[in-house]
N, C-alpha and C positions, 0 to 999 in steps of 0.2 A: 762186562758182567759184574752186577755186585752180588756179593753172596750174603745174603738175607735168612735173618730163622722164618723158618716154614711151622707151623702149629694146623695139623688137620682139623677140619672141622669139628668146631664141639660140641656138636648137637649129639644128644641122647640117644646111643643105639641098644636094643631091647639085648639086654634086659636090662641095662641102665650105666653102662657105661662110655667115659666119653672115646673117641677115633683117637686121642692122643695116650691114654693107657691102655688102649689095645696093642698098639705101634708098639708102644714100648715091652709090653708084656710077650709079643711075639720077638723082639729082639735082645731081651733078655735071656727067651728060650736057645739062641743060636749055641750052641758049640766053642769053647773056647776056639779050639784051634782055627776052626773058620773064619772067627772074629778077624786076627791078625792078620789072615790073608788078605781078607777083605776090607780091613782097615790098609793094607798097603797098596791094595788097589783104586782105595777112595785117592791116596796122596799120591800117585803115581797119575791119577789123570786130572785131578783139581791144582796139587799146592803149587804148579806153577801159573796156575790162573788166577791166584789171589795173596795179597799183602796174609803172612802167618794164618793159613787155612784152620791150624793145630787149634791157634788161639780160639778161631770164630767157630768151630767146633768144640771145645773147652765151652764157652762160653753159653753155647744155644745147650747144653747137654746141662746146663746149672740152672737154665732155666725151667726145663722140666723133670730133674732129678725127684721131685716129691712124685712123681709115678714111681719111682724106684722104691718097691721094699725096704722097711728099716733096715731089716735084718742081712740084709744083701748088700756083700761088700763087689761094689765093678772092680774090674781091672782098668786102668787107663788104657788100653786098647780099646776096650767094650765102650767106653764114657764117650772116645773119639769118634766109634762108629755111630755111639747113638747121635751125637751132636750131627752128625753127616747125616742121619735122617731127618732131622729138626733144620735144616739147612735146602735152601736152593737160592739156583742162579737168578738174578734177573735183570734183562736186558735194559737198561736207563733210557736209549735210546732206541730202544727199537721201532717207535709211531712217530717221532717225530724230534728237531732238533732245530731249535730257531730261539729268535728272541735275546739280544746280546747286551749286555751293560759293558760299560769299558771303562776303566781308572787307571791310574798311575800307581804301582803296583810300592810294597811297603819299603824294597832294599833297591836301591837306587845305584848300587855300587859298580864297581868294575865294568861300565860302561865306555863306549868313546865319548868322544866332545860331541854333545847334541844331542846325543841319544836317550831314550827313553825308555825305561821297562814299566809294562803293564802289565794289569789281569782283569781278563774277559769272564762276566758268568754267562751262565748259556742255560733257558730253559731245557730238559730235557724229558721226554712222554716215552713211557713205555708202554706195556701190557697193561689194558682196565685203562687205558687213557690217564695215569699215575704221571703227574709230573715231579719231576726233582731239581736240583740245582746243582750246574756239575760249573769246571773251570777250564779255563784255557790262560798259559801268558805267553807273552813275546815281547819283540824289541821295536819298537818306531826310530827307523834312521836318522842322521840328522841332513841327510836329503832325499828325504819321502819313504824310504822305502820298509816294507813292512815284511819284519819274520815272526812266524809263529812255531812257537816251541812245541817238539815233539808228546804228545799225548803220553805216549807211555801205551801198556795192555793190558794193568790192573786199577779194577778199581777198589776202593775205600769206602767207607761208613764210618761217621760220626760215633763216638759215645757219648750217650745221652746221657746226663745228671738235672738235677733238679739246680737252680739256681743255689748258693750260699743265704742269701736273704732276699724275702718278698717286703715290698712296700705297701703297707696300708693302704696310704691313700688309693694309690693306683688300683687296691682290690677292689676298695669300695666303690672308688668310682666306674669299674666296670662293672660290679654288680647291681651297681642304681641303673648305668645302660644297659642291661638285660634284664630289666625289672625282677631281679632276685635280692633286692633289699628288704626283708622284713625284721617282723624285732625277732626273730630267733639268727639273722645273719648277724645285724644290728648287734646281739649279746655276743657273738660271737667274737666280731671285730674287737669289741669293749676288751676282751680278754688278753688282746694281741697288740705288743708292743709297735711303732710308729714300721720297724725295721723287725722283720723274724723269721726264724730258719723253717723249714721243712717239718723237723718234726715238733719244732712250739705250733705250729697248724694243726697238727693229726692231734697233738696230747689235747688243742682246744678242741676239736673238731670228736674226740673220745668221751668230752662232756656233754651229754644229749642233755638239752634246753629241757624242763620238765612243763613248759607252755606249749600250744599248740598240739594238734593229733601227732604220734608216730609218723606217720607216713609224710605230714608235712618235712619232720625236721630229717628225715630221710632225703627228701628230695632236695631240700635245701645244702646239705651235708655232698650230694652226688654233684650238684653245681658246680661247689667252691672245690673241687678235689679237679672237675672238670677246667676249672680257672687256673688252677695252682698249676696244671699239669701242659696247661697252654705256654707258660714261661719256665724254658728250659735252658740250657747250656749244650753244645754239640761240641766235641772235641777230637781232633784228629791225630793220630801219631805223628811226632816233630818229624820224623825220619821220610815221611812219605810226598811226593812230589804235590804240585799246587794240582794238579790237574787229574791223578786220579783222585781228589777228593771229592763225594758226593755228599751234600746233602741231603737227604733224602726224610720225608716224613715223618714226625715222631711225636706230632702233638694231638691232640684227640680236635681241632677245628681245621685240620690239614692232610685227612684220612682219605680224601680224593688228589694231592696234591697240593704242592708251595708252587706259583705260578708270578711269573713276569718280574722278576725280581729287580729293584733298582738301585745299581750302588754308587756313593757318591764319598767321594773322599771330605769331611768335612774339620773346618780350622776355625776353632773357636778364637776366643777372644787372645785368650796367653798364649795364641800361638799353637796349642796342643792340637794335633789331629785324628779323629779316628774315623773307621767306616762304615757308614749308616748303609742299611737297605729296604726298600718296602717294598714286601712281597703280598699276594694275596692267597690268605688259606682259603683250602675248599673241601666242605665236607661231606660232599655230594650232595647238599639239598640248598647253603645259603653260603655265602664268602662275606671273610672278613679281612680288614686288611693286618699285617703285622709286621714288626720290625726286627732288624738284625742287627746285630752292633759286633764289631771285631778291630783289633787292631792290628793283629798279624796272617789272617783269613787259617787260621790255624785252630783258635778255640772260636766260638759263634756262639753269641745268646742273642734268643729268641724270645720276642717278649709281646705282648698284646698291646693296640694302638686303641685307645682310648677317645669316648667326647664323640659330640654333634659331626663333627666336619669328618671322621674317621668311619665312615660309613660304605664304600664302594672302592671301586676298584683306582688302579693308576694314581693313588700315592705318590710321591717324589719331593724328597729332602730340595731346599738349595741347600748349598755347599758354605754358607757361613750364615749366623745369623745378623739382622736385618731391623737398627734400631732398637737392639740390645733382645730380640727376640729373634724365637726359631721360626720360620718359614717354608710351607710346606703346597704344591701342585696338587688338586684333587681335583673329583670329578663327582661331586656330592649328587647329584640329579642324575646320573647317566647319560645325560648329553652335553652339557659344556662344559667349561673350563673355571677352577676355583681354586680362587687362594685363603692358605689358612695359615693364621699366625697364632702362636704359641710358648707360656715359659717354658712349659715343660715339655719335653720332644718327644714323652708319651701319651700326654693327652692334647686331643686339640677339638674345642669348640669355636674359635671365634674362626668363620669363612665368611669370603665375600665372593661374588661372582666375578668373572673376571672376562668370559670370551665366550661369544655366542658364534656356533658356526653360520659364516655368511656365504661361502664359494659352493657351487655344485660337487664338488671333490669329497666336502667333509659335513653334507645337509644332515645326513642321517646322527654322528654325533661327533663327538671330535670329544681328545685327551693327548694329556702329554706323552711325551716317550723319551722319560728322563728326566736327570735334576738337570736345573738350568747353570748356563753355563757361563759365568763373568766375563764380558769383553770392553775396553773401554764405551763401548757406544749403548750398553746396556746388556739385559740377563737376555741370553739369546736363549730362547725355548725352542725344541725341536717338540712338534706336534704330529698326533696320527688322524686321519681325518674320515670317516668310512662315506664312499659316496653310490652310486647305483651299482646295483649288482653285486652291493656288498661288498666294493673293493676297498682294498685300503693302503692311504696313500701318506708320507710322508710330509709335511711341511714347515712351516719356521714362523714364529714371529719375537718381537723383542719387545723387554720389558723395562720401564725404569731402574735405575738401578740401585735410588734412594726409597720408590715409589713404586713398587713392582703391580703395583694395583693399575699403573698406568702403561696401556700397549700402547707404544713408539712406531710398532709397524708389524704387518700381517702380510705373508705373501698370498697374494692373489691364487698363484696356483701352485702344485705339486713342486716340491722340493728333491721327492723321490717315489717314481711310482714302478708298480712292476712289468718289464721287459717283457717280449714272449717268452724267452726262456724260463723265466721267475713265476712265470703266471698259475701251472702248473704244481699240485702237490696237494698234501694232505691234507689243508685249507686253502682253495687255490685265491688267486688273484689279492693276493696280501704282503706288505713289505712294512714291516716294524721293528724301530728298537726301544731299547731300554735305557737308553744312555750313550753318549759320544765324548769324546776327549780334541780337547786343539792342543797339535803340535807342529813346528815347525812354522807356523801361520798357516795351517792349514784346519779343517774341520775334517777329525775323523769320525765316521759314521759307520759302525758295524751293525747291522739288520738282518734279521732271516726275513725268507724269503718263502713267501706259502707253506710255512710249519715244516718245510723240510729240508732246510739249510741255511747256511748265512753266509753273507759276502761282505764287505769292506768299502765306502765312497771315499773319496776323498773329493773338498772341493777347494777352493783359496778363501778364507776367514774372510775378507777383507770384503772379497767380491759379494759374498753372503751378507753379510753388513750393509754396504750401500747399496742393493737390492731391497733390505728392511726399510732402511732408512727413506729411499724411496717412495715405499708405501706406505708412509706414515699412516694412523688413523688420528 
C-alpha cells in the first residue's frame, strides 16, 4: 500500500463551494478532545503500514492549509488528522504485476566469489488501471542459483522537485515537436539563458508578450508550464529499502501511468557509468516515450525524449555508445523494428529500419524487450513478437557489433512462449520482458507472465549464440 494525498472532487457544489473546503470546514468543526483520540486511532491502525505516516500526514495537511481560516490557529494534533483526511491507501498492485527489466545493481560489495547483485523493476497496475514502477533485488550465485530479497511491507513515494536547471535547447526542441513554436514562445526562449532554473521560467513566463490576442499567449504560457513540469526529479529517503520504493506518477503526460520501463546500466567512454531507462507515459488519450536517468536508484530524474525517431512505444538504450554515438531500439511505425542513433541521449531524429517480422509467431508486430546485450558474437536483442490470437511470444536475434544496422541472425521461432500454466491472467496468453542480464555464461531472462506475475529462464549463452549464428540472415 502506498499512502497517497487524496483531494475530493473539485467541482462546484451549490452554492459555490469546492468538496475540499467543505471537508475541511466540517473537520475544523470537530471537538478538541475528539481530535486526539481520533488522531491516535488514525496511528494506531496506519503508522505501522507506512515509512513516517506523521510526515506524509504533515505534508498532505500543507498542502491544503489555505482552506484553513487566517485567523485560526490548528493544533498539531488537528493538522495530523486533517492530513489523514487528505490521505489514502492505494494498492500498486492490486490488477496486475508483470513486465521485469534486470541490471547489475549499484554496490557490488560483500559478495562471495562469482556472485552477483542485481535490481529488478517490475511494472506495477493498480486501481483505474494506473501503472507505477516498483523494485525488486537479489543475488545471482556463482553456480546458477537465484535469491530474491525479501520485499519488506511498506511502501514509499518519491519527492517530487522540479529539476535544478532546464535546457533550452531541449525546450525548444520539443516545443517545435508539438508544434507550440510561435513568436510569442520564440520571445520567450530569447529571454532565457542556454541553462535556467525554475523560477528564471515563471519570472519570463510573468512577462505576458504584448503581440498576439490574450488567449493565444495564455495557451502558449499553459504548454510551456505543461513542458517544464514533464522534467522532474523523484527522490527517495536514503534510509528506505530498494524495494519499497515506488515510483509512481507525478508528471502531467503520465496521469494514466509510467509503463514498461527499460533499464540499462550504461559505460560511457571514461569509463563512468550510469542508469538509463525508457519508460512510456500515458495520459489516457496519447503516449509518449520518456527517460530516467539515476545513479544510485535513490534520486530519479525524469526528463522528456525528444526528435522524429522518439515517437512510440519500446524504446531501449544499448549499454554503450556506438562510433562515438548513442544508440537507441524503437519501434517508430508500430510494427517493426528500428534503430536510432544520436549525440544527444535526449533527442533522437536519425532512425533506420532495422527488422520486418517474417515468422507466423511475430506477423502482427514485433519490438524489442530491452537494451541489447554485448556478447563476443554480436548485440544479442531479445524480441517480443505478437502472433494469432494476440499471443505473445519471446524471441532473439543478433546484431553487428560495429554495424548494429546489420542482423547476423533471427530465430525462426519462439525463444519463450507461454505454458498452460502462464497462459491465463489479466492479459492472458502473453510472456514479455524488459530486459535480461548474462551471468555465469548463462542468459538471465526475467518476464511476466499474462500481466499477472513473473518468473525467471535461464538458458546456456553460448547455446543461444550458435542457434543465432545458425540462422544467419
Amino acid at each position: 500500500m502506498l499512502a497517497k494525498p487524496y483531494l475530493p472532487g473539485e467541482e462546484t457544489i451549490l452554492p459555490g463551494e469546492s468538496r475540499a473546503y467543505l471537508l475541511m470546514s466540517r473537520v475544523l468543526a470537530i471537538p478538541e478532545e475528539d481530535v486526539r483520540s481520533l488522531n491516535a486511532e488514525m496511528n494506531r491502525r496506519f503508522a505501522h503500514r507506512h515509512h513516517d505516516v506523521q510526515g506524509i500526514w504533515e505534508r498532505n495537511f500543507a498542502a491544503v492549509a489555505h482552506h484553513v481560516p487566517a485567523d485560526l490557529e490548528v493544533s498539531p494534533h488537528r493538522r495530523q488528522l486533517i492530513g489523514a483526511y487528505f490521505t489514502h491507501e492505494y494498492s500498486v498492485e492490486a490488477a496486475a504485476l508483470f513486465n521485469p527489466s534486470i541490471v547489475p545493481a549499484p554496490d557490488q560489495t560483500g559478495l562471495p566469489s562469482g556472485a552477483k547483485r542485481f535490481v529488478m523493476s517490475l511494472r506495477a497496475v493498480g486501481e483505474g488501471h494506473l501503472s507505477s514502477i516498483e523494485f525488486r533485488s537479489g543475488v545471482l550465485g556463482a553456480n546458477g542459483e537465484i535469491g530474491i530479497d525479501h520485499a519488506g511491507t511498506r511502501l514509499v513515494g518519491g519527492r517530487r522537485t522540479l529539476p535544478a536547471l532546464f535546457d533550452r535547447a531541449h525546450f525548444a526542441a520539443k516545443l517545435q515537436e508539438i508544434g507550440a513554436i510561435n513568436e510569442l514562445s520564440s520571445g520567450l526562449l530569447d529571454r532565457l539563458a542556454p541553462k535556467f532554473t525554475p523560477a528564471e521560467l515563471e519570472a519570463a513566463l510573468s512577462i505576458r508578450e504584448s503581440v498576439g490576442p490574450p488567449a493565444v499567449w495564455f495557451e502558449t504560457a499553459q504548454i510551456i508550464r505543461v513542458l517544464a513540469s514533464s522534467n522532474y526529479v523523484t527522490t527517495f529517503p536514503a534510509d528506505s529499502n530498494l524495494a519499497e520504493r515506488v515510483i509512481f506518477p507525478a508528471g502531467p503526460n503520465e496521469t494514466h501511468g509510467m509503463e514498461d520501463a527499460r533499464f540499462v546500466l550504461f559505460t560511457d567512454r571514461d569509463g563512468s557509468t550510469k542508469y538509463y531507462a525508457t519508460y512510456t507515459a500515458y495520459d489516457g488519450f496519447s503516449i509518449l516515450p520518456q527517460l530516467i536517468e539515476t545513479e544510485d536508484f535513490v534520486q530519479f530524474r525524469i526528463s522528456t525524449l525528444n526528435g522524429a525517431a522518439a515517437q512510440n512505444k519500446g524504446m531501449a538504450l544499448f549499454p554503450r555508445k556506438i562510433g562515438g554515438k548513442y544508440v537507441m531500439l524503437s519501434r517508430k511505425d508500430r510494427e517493426n523494428l528500428h534503430l536510432s542513433t544520436s549525440d544527444d541521449v535526449h533527442h533522437w531524429n536519425e532512425v533506420t529500419e532495422l527488422y520486418r517480422p517474417q515468422h507466423p509467431w511475430e506477423l502482427l508486430h514485433i519490438g524489442n524487450c530491452g537494451s541489447p546485450i554485448e556478447t563476443h558474437a554480436g548485440w544479442l536483442v531479445l524480441t517480443h513478437g505478437v502472433g494469432p490470437m494476440r499471443c505473445y511470444s519471446i524471441g532473439a536475434m543478433l546484431l553487428d557489433l560495429e554495424e548494429p544496422t546489420r542482423v547476423k541472425g533471427h530465430l525462426a521461432a519462439p525463444l519463450i512462449e507461454p505454458d498452460d500454466e502462464e497462459r491465463d491472467g489479466y492479459v492472458p496468453n502473453v510472456v514479455y520482458t524488459c530486459g535480461a542480464i548474462v551471468h555465469a555464461d548463462e542468459l538471465i531472462v526475467p518476464y511476466g507472465f499474462s500481466d499477472c506475475g513473473v518468473a525467471i529462464a535461464r538458458m546456456p549463452l553460448a547455446d543461444l549464440l550458435e542457434a543465432l549464428i545458425a540462422h544467419g540472415s
